[in-house]
C-alpha positions as MATLAB code, in Angstrom:
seq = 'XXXXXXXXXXXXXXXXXXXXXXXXXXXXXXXXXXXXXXXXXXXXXXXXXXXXXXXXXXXXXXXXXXXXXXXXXXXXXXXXXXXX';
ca = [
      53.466  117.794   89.381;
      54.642  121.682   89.547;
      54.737  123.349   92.291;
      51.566  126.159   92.226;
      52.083  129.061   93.930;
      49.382  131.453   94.787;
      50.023  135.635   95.807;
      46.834  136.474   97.672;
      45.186  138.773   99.926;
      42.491  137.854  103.252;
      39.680  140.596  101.690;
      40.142  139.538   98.024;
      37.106  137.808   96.696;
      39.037  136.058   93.524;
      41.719  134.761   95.538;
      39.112  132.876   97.273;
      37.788  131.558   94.316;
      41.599  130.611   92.892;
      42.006  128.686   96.057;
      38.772  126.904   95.865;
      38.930  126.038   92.295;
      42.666  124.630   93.205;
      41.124  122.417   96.195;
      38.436  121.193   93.907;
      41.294  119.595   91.763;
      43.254  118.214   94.506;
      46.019  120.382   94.000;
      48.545  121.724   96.693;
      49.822  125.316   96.660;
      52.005  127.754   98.495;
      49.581  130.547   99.264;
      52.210  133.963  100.143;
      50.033  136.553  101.373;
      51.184  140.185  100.215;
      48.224  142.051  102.203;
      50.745  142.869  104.976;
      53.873  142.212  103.750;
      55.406  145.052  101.770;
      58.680  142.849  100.933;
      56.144  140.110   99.996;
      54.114  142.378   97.459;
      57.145  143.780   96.143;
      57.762  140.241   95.181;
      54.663  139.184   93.467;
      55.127  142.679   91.595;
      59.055  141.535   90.466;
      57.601  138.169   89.682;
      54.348  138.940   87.893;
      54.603  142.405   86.450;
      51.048  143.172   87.834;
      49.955  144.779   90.938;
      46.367  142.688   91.640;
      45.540  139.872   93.287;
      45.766  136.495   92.887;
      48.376  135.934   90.702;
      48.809  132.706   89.757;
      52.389  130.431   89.097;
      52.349  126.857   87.991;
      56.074  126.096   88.726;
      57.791  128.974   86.828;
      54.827  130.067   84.852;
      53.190  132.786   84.984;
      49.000  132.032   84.968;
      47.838  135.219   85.708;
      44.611  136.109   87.981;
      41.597  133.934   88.764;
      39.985  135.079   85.600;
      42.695  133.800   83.907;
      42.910  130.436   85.271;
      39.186  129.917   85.331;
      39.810  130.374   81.143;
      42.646  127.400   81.170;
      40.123  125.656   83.053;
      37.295  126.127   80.749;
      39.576  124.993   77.698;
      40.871  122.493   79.311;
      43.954  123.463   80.087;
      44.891  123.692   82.948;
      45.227  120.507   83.803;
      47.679  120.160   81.220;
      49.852  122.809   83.018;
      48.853  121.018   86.420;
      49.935  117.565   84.931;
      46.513  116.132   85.718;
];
């Protein structure tokens, strides 16, 4: 199974949501919280190319946001990605 990796923030309502939806399918993840961590932000930034958060990596994938794993979800998907 990947690895999942998670960028989040302690006031953000869809980061909540990633990690719940991630719990409900068993899967672990490496949460990095960029709320106070300017080196950590500058990171996800590199990484992602987008400034919001969640943002999502299966292994070296890029997902996206919530929104944007909720889709894979809904098609199916992700648990493809997840090897599920």
């Amino acid at each position: 199974m990947p690895k999942v990796t998670i960028y989040t923030t302690q006031v953000c309502p869809y980061c909540l949501r990633a990690r719940n939806l991630l719990k409900r399918k068993g899967i672990a993840f490496e949460e990095i919280p960029v709320d106070h961590d300017p080196a950590q932000m500058a990171a996800m930034v590199e990484r992602s190319n987008r400034h919001t958060v969640p943002q999502i990596f299966v292994g070296d994938h890029h997902v996206g946001g919530y929104d944007d794993m909720a889709l894979l979800d809904s098609c199916g998907e992700l648990d493809e990605l997840l090897g599920l």
